[in-house]
C-alpha distance (Angstrom), angle and dihedral (degrees) to the residues before:
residue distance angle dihedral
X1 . . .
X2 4.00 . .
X3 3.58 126.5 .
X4 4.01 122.9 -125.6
X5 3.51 105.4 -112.8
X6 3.89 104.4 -109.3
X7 3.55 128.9 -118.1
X8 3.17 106.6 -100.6
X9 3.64 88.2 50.0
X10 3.71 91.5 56.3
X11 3.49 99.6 52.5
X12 3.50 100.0 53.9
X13 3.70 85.3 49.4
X14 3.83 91.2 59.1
X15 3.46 89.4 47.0
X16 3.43 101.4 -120.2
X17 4.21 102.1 118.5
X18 3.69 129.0 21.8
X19 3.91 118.5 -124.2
X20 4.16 86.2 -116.1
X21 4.04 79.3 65.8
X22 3.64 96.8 41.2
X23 3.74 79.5 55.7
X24 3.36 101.8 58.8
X25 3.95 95.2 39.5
X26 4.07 81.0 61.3
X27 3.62 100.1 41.6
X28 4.09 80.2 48.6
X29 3.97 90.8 46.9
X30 3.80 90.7 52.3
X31 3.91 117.5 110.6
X32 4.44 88.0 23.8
X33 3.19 151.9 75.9
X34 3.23 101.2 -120.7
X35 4.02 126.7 128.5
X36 4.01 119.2 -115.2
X37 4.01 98.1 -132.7
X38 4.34 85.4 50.1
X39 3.97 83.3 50.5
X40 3.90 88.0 51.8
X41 3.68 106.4 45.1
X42 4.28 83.7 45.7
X43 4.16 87.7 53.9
X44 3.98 81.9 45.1
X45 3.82 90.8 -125.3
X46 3.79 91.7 132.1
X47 3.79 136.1 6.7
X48 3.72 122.6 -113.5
X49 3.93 85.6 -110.1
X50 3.35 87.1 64.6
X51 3.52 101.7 46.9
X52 4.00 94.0 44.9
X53 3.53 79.6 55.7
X54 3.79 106.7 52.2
X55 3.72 86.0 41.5
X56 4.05 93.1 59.0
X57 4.12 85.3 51.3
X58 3.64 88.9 46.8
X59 4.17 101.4 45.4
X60 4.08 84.8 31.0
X61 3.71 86.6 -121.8
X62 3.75 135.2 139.4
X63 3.94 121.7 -124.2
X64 3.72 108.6 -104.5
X65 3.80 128.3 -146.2
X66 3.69 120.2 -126.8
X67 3.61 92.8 -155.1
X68 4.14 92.4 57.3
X69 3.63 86.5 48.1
X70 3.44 116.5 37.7
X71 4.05 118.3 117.6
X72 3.40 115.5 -160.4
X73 3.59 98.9 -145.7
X74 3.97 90.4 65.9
X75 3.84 96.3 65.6
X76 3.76 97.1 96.8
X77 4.05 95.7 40.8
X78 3.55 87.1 87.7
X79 3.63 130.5 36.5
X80 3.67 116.1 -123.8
X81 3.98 90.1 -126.4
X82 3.92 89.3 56.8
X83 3.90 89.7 42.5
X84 3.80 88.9 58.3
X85 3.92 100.0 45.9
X86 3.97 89.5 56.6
X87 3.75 96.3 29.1
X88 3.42 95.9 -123.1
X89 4.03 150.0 136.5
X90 3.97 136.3 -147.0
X91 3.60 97.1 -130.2
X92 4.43 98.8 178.5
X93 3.38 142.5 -34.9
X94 4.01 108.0 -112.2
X95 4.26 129.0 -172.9
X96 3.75 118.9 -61.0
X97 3.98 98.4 22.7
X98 3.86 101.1 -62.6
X99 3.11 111.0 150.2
X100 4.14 110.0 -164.0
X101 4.21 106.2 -140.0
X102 3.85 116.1 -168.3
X103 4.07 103.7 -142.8
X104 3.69 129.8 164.1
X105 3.77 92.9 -128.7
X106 3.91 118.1 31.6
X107 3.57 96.2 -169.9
X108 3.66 90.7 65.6
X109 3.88 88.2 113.1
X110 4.01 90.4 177.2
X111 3.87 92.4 66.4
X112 3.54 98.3 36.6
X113 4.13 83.2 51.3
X114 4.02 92.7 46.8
X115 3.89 90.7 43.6
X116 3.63 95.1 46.6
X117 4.40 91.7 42.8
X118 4.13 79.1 48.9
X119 3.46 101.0 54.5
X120 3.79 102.3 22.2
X121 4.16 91.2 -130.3
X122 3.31 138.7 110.3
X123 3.76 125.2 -89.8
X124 3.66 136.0 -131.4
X125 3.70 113.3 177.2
X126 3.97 120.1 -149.5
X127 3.56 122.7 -168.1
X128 4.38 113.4 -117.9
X129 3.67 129.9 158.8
X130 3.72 116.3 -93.5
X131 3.18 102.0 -132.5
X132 4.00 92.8 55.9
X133 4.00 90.1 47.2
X134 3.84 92.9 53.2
X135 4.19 84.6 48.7
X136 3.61 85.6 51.2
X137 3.67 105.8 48.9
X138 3.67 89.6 51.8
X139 4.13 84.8 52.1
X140 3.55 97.5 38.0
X141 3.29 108.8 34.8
X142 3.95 136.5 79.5
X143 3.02 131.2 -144.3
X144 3.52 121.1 -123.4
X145 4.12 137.7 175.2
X146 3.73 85.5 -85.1
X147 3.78 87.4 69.1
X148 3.80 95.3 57.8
């Protein structure tokens, strides 16, 4: 069984950081949860473009657009306060309970866990650009008591 090359890994293929910043994202990342491309596009090494992008060559996974997607009937699964924390967004409801979730990193097993515990459905991650799912949840998304 091979490995996926890991992201790190990728992006100092594609030339876009050096390992000595790789490096420092980690040593950063140490002690948290938080993911290494989020670390990266906050230290403004790369753009969220670019790390939607290596992600999709990683996970072998296209880029999905919210507005092709999006089901109406999902925008009150989630509250907008939870959809912020994980930087995510209820995309539609499909047969037997899955729920399809638009995130900018679908390895990020701790949301999809929390999400899934939340809303007592299935999961199926789909890779979007951050910056268009926090646009989106602001759009898309009411706000409700749970908010306050």
């Amino acid at each position: 069984m091979s490995s996926k090359p890991r992201l790190g890994e990728l992006l100092v293929q594609q030339n876009l950081v050096s390992q000595e910043t790789i490096d420092i994202a980690l040593r950063i990342q140490i002690g948290g949860n938080r993911r290494l491309g989020h670390i990266l596009v906050r230290m403004k090494e790369i753009t969220d473009d670019q790390l939607a992008e290596t992600l999709a060559q990683q996970f072998k996974t296209p880029i999905i657009s919210i507005d092709e997607k999006f089901s109406p009937e999902v925008k009150k699964i989630i509250p907008r306060y939870l959809c912020k924390h994980y930087g995510v967004l209820p995309l539609a409801l499909k047969t037997k309970n899955i729920l399809q979730l638009a995130m900018s990193d679908p390895s990020d097993e701790d949301a999809i866990s929390d999400i899934q515990q939340y809303t007592n459905k299935a999961i199926e991650p789909l890779l979007a650009r951050q910056t268009e799912i926090n646009k989106e949840i602001n759009r898309r998304i009411p706000f409700s008591i749970k908010d306050l």
